[in-house]
C-alpha positions in Angstrom: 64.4 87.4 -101.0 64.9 83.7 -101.1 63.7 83.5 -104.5 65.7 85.5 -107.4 63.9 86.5 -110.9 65.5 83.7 -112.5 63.1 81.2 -110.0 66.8 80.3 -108.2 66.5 79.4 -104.2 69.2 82.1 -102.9 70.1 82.2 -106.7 72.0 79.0 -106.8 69.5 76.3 -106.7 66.4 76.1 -108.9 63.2 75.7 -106.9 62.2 72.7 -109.3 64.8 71.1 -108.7 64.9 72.1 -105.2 61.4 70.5 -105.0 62.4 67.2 -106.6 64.8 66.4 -103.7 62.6 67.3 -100.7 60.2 64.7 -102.3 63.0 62.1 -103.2 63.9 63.0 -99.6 60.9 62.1 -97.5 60.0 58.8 -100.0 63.0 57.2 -98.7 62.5 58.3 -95.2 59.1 56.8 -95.3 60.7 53.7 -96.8 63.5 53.3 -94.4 60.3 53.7 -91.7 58.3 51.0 -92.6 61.3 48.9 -93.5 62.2 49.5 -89.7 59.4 48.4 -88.2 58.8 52.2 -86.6 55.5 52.2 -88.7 52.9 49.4 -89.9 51.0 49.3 -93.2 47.7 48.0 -93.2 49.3 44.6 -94.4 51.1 44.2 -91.8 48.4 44.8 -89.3 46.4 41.7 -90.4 46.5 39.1 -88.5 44.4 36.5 -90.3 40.9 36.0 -91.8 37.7 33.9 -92.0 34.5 33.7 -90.7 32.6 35.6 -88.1 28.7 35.9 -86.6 27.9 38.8 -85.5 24.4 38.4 -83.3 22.0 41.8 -83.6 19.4 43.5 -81.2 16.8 45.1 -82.8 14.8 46.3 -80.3 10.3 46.9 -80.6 10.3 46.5 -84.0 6.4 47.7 -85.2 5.6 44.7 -87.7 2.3 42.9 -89.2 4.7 39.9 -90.5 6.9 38.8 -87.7 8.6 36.1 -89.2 10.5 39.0 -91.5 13.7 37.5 -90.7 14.5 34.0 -91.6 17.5 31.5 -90.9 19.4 30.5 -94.5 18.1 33.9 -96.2 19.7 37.2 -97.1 20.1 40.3 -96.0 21.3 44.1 -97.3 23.3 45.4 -94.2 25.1 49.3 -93.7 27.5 50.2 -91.1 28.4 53.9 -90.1 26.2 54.7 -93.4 28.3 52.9 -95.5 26.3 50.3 -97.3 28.5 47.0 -96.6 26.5 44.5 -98.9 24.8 41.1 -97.9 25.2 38.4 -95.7 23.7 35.7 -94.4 21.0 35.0 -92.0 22.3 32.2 -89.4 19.7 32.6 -86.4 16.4 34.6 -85.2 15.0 34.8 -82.0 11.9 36.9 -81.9 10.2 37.7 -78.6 6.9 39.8 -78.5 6.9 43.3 -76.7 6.5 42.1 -72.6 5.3 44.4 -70.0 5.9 43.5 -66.5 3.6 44.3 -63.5 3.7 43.5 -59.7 0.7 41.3 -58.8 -0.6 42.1 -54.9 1.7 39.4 -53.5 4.7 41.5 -54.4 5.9 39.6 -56.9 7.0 39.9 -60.5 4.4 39.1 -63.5 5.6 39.4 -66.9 3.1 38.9 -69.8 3.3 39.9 -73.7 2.0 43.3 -73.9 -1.4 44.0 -74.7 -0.9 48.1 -75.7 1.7 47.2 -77.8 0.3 43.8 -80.2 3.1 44.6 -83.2 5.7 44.9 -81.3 8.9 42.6 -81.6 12.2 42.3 -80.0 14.4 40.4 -82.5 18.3 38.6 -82.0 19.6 38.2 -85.3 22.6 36.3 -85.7 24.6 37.0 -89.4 27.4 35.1 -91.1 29.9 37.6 -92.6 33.4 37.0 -93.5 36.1 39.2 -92.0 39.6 40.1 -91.8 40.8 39.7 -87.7 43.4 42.6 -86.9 44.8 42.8 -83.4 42.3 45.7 -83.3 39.2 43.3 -83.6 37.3 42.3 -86.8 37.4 44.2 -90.3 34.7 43.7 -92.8 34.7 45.0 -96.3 36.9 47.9 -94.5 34.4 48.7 -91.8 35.7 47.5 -88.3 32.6 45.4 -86.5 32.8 46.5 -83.0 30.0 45.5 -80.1 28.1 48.2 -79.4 28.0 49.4 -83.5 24.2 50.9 -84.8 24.3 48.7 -87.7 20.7 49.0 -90.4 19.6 45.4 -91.8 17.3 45.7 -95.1 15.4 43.4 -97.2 12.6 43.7 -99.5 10.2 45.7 -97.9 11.8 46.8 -94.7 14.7 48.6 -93.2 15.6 48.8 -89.8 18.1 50.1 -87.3 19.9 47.9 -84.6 23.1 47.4 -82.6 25.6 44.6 -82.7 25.2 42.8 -79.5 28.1 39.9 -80.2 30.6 38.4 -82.2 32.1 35.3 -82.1 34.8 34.1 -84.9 33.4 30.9 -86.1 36.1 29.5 -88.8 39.2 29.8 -86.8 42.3 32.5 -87.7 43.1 31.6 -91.1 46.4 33.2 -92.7 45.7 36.0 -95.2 46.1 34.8 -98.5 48.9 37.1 -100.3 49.6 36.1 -104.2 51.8 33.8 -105.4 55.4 34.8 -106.3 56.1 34.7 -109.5 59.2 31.8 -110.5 62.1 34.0 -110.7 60.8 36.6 -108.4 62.8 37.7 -105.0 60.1 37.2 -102.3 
């Protein structure tokens, strides 16, 4: 066997031991990897940070109070069912639930909808601060992504909707790292 009574690896090396190396081993490979530039930490991968807006859709949204949503408030928001905290409310467009019908003359008519009275199509536009990555945008650790089910909850409601658009609104600020110590080697 490889292993002798005495614990030995082919009875000259001690398997503790033995199992000290490999690990010694493969820190320093990983070391040397990063150091080389083979592989990226997550530090390295930042780019910058600041501030973003992503806009919302939340679309028929069955409501008795349609002014839920107002400019200057907050909001709770969860992304991929990770609750990411709040942010701010920047912009709302709300547009009643339209139905469109052809009138005789062939053309287009499009009127609010009278089957559907509490139904409201909402753009919500959110102030968030991120962290910009040459992948896109990272918030709080999530990455904010058009196309993203994203829920938005206040008070009394919570409701699902998808990111629609994001625009960086501060500009691509350096990361801030801490400050070296005096005496330090950077």
């Amino acid at each position: 066997m490889f292993i002798d009574q005495s614990g030995k690896l082919f009875g000259k090396v001690n398997i503790i031991d033995f199992g000290g190396m490999a690990l010694a081993l493969l820190a320093a490979v990983g070391i040397i990897a990063v150091q080389s530039g083979m592989y990226q930490t997550s530090g390295q991968m930042i780019k910058g940070e600041g501030d973003i807006n992503y806009t919302i859709y939340i679309r028929n949204l069955k409501t008795m109070q349609p002014n839920l949503f107002e400019p200057g408030k907050k909001l709770s928001i969860t992304i991929r069912n990770q609750p990411r905290g709040e942010v701010m409310i920047v912009d709302v467009k709300k547009k009643p639930k339209q139905s469109s019908f052809m009138l005789p003359s062939g053309a287009l008519k499009t009127v609010e909808d009278p089957a559907d009275p509490y139904g409201y199509d909402y753009l919500i536009t959110l102030k968030d601060h991120a962290l910009f990555s040459k992948d896109g945008y990272v918030t709080e650790g999530i990455k904010v992504k058009i196309g993203l089910g994203i829920e938005v909850e206040g008070h009394n409601y919570r409701v699902p909707g998808a990111i629609v658009d994001i625009k960086e609104v501060s500009g691509n600020l350096p990361v801030t790292k801490p400050e070296a110590k005096p005496g330090a080697k950077p």
